[in-house]
PANU-28496 format. One record per residue (C-alpha): x, z, y; residue in three letters. Coordinates in pm, whole numbers, padded with zeros to 5 digits, always signed. Example, Ala and Ser with C-alpha at 12.3 -4.5 7.8 and 13.67 -1.06 7.14 Angstrom:
REM PANU-28496
+01230+00780-00450ala +01367+00714-00106ser 
This chain:
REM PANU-28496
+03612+02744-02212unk +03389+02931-02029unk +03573+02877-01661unk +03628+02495-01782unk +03246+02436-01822unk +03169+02665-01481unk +03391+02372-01303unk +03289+02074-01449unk +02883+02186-01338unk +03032+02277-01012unk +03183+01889-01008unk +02825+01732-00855unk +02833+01509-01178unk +02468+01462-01272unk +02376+01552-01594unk +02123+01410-01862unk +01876+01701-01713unk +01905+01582-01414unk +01552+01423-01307unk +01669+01100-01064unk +01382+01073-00787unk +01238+00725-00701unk +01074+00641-00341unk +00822+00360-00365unk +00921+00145-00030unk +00671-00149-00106unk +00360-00203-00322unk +00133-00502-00342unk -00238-00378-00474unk -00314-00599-00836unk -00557-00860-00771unk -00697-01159-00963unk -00558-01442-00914unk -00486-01822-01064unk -00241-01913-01262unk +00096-01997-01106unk +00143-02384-01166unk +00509-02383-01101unk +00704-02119-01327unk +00944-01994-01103unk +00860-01794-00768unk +01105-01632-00532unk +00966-01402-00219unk +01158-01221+00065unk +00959-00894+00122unk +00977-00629+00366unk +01118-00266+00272unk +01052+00022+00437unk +01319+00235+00349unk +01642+00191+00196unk +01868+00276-00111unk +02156+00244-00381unk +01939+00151-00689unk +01674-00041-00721unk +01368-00084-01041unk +01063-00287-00990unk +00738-00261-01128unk +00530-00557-01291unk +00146-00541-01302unk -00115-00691-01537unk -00382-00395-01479unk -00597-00666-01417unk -00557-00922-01686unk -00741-00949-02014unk -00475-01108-02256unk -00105-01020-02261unk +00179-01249-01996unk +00530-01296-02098unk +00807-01257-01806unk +01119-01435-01919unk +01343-01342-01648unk +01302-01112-01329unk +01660-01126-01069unk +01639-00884-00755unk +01913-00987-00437unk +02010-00823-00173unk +02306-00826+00090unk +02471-01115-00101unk +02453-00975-00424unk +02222-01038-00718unk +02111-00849-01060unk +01954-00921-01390unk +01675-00713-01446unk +01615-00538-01754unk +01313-00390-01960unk +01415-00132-02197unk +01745-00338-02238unk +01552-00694-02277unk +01606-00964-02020unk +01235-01049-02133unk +00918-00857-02152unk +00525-00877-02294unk +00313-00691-02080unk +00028-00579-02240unk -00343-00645-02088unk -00443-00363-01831unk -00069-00237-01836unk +00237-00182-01584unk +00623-00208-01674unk +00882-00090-01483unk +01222-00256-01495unk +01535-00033-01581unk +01718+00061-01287unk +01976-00133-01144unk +02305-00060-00859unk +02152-00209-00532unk +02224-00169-00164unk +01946-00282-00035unk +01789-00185+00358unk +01552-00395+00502unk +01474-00681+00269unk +01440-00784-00071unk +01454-01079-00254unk +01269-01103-00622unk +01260-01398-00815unk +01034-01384-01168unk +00995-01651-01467unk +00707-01694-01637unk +00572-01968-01850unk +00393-02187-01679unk +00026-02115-01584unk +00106-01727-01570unk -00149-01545-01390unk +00048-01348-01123unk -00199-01112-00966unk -00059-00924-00691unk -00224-00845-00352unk +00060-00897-00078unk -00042-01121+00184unk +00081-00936+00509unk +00412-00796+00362unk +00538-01169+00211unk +00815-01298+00470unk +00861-01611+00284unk +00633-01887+00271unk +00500-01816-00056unk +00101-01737-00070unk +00182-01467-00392unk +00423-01280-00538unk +00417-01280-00944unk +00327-00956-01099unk +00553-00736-00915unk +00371-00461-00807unk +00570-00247-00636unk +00973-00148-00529unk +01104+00180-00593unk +01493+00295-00465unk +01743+00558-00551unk +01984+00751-00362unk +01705+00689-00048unk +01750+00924+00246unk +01385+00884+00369unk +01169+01201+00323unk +00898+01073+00141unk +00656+00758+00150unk +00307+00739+00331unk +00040+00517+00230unk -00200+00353+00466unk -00509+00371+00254unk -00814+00115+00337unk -01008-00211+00364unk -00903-00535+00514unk -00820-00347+00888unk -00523-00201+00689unk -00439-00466+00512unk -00455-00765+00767unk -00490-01082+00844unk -00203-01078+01053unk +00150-01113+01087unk +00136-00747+01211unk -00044-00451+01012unk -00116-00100+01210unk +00080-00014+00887unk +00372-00223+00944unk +00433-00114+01294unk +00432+00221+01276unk +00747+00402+01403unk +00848+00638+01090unk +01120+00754+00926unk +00937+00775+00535unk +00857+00442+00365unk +00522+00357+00428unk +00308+00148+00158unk +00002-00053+00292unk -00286+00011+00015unk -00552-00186+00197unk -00786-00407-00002unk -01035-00692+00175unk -01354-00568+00160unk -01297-00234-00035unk -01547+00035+00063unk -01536+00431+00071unk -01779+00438-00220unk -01912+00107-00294unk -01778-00173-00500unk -01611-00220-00854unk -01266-00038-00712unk -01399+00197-00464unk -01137+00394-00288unk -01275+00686-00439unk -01159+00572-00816unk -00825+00376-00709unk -00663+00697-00617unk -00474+00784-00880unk -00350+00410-00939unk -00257+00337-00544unk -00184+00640-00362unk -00086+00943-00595unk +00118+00740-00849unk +00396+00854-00714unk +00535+01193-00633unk +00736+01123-00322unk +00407+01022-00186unk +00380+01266+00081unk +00107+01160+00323unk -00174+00928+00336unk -00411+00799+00628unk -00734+00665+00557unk -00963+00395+00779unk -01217+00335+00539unk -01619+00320+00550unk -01712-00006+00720unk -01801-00219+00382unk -01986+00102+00278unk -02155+00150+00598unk -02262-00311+00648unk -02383-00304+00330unk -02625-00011+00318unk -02442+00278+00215unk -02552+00629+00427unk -02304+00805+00625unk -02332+01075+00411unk -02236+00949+00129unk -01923+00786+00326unk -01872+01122+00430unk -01920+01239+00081unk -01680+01002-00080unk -01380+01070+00258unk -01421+01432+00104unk -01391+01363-00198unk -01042+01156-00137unk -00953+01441+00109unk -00954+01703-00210unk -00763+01491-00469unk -00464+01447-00186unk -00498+01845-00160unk -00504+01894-00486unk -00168+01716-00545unk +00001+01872-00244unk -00037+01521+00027unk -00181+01597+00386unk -00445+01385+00407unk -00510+01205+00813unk -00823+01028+00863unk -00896+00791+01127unk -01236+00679+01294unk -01427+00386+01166unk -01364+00062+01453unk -01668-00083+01659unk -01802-00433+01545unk -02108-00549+01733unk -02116-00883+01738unk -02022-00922+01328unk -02287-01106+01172unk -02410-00839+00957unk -02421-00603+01236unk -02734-00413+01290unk -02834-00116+01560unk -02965+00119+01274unk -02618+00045+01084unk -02372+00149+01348unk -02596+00441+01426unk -02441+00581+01047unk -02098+00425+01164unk -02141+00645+01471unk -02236+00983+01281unk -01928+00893+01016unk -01731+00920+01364unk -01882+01219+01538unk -01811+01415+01160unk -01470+01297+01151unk -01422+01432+01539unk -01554+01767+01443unk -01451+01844+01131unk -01051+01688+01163unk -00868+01808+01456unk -00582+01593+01372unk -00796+01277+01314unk -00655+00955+01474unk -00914+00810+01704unk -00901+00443+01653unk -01208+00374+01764unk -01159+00482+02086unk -00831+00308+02126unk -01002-00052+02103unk -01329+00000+02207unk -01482-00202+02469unk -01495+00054+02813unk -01810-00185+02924unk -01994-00204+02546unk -01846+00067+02325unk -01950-00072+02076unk -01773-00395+02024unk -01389-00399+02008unk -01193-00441+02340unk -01208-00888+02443unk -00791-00852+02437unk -00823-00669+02074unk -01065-00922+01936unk -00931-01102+01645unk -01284-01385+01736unk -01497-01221+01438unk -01567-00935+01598unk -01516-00669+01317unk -01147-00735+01261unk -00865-00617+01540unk -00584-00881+01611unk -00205-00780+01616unk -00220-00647+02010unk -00485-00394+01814unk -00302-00292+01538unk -00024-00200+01794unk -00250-00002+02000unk -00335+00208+01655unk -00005+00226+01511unk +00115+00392+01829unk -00123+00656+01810unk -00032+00763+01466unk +00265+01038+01475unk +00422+01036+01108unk 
């Protein structure tokens, strides 16, 4: 008996022990949003790594009353699955909760397909807008896509305001040359410190939910800085991210804060604390990524490069975000 249970362990069958490992290879931040007027929606999105098995996770962290999902299908490669929760075709998520789907055999690479039904005038909060291929301006609820049997070694999240996030086709994020899966946690106008969500409480819920999360790099401070906020206390709240990724066992990169003369709320006095955020960052984090050299202006260093200019001044365009992404070594 002894030599019969010594083979079947030595078989590589997984047993009920066994802990199966999820990578997250996309995530859309929750967001308010309007109700959906059509019921059904169908997006492409973008993965960034690849796998055998597939679960999705549905959002309502930022409703107030409860939203019924009657039917969620994922597709890939020609083929197409039911999604489950806990067995039920349909689900009730509860206000200020996530679901995640039961798993499901998937080949999927480098796109994804999710369709979701919901009674008509859902809200489907979901921030997304740079990683939706489709011509859809949401996606409902789904929060993020996690994979099985990946090969990647781990996922890296770009953590920040609207530079991360984009307005673009392109994202630094998007374009960076990587072999982990690399989620884009950038929020329009989120600051370091400031604001409802701060970056300093939506840790835990976008970065370290996940424990193949094995890197993040933050470009973060410029909300903080236009509307007031000190560089120390910028600096304050960068260490304070800087110790909870140390604390859980992610390196934690940092990049400098991007020139913006010409914005309309910019001020001498304010990029002077924009300026001491940067010269910290230089001496304090060897490894820092210097973005704000890589699209300053040689003639005015303080505005953005004329070719990097998106036209507001504060926000690079896609040649940018190239320039950046290539200076980030993953």
């Amino acid at each position: 008996m002894l030599a019969l249970l010594l083979a079947c362990g030595a078989s590589g069958v997984p047993t009920r022990s066994e802990v199966i490992r999820w990578l997250p290879v996309w995530q859309a931040v929750p967001t308010l949003s309007e109700a959906v007027p059509d019921q059904s929606v169908r997006t492409t999105i973008d993965l960034t790594a690849g796998g055998t098995s597939v679960r999705v996770r549905l959002s309502n962290l930022m409703g107030t009353e409860p939203v019924r999902v009657e039917q969620v299908t994922v597709a890939a490669g020609g083929e197409t699955r039911q999604l489950t929760f806990n067995r039920s075709r349909a689900v009730t998520i509860r206000a200020r909760d996530e679901v995640y789907s039961d798993a499901v055999q998937l080949a999927v690479t480098k796109t994804l397909d999710i369709s979701t039904y919901t009674p008509a005038g859902t809200p489907c909060q979901a921030r997304a807008h740079r990683t939706i291929t489709s011509t859809r301006e949401h996606i409902c609820l789904v929060s993020a896509v996690e994979v099985a049997g990946f090969t990647a070694p781990g996922a890296v999240v770009a953590f920040g305001d609207s530079i991360t996030e984009g307005f673009y086709d392109d994202t630094w994020p998007s374009l960076l040359e990587t072999d982990y899966a690399v989620l884009n946690a950038g929020i329009n106008g989120n600051g370091v410190v400031l604001g409802n969500a701060p970056m300093v409480i939506r840790m835990s819920r976008d970065v370290l939910f996940s424990r193949e999360v094995r890197k993040v790099f933050l470009l973060g401070g410029i909300n903080d800085i236009q509307n007031g906020v000190s560089a120390e206390n910028v600096i304050a709240g960068i260490r304070t991210i800087q110790r909870r990724c140390e604390n859980e066992g992610v390196q934690f990169h940092l990049g400098t804060i991007t020139p913006w003369r010409g914005w309309y709320t910019w001020t001498e006095a304010k990029d002077q604390q924009r300026q001491k955020v940067n010269a910290w960052i230089r001496a304090t984090f060897p490894g820092h990524v210097d973005f704000d050299a890589a699209v300053r202006d040689p003639a005015d260093p303080l505005r953005l490069r004329p070719e990097f200019d998106s036209g507001d001044h504060l926000h690079p365009n896609a040649a940018a975000f190239g320039a950046m992404a290539r200076l980030v070594r993953v």
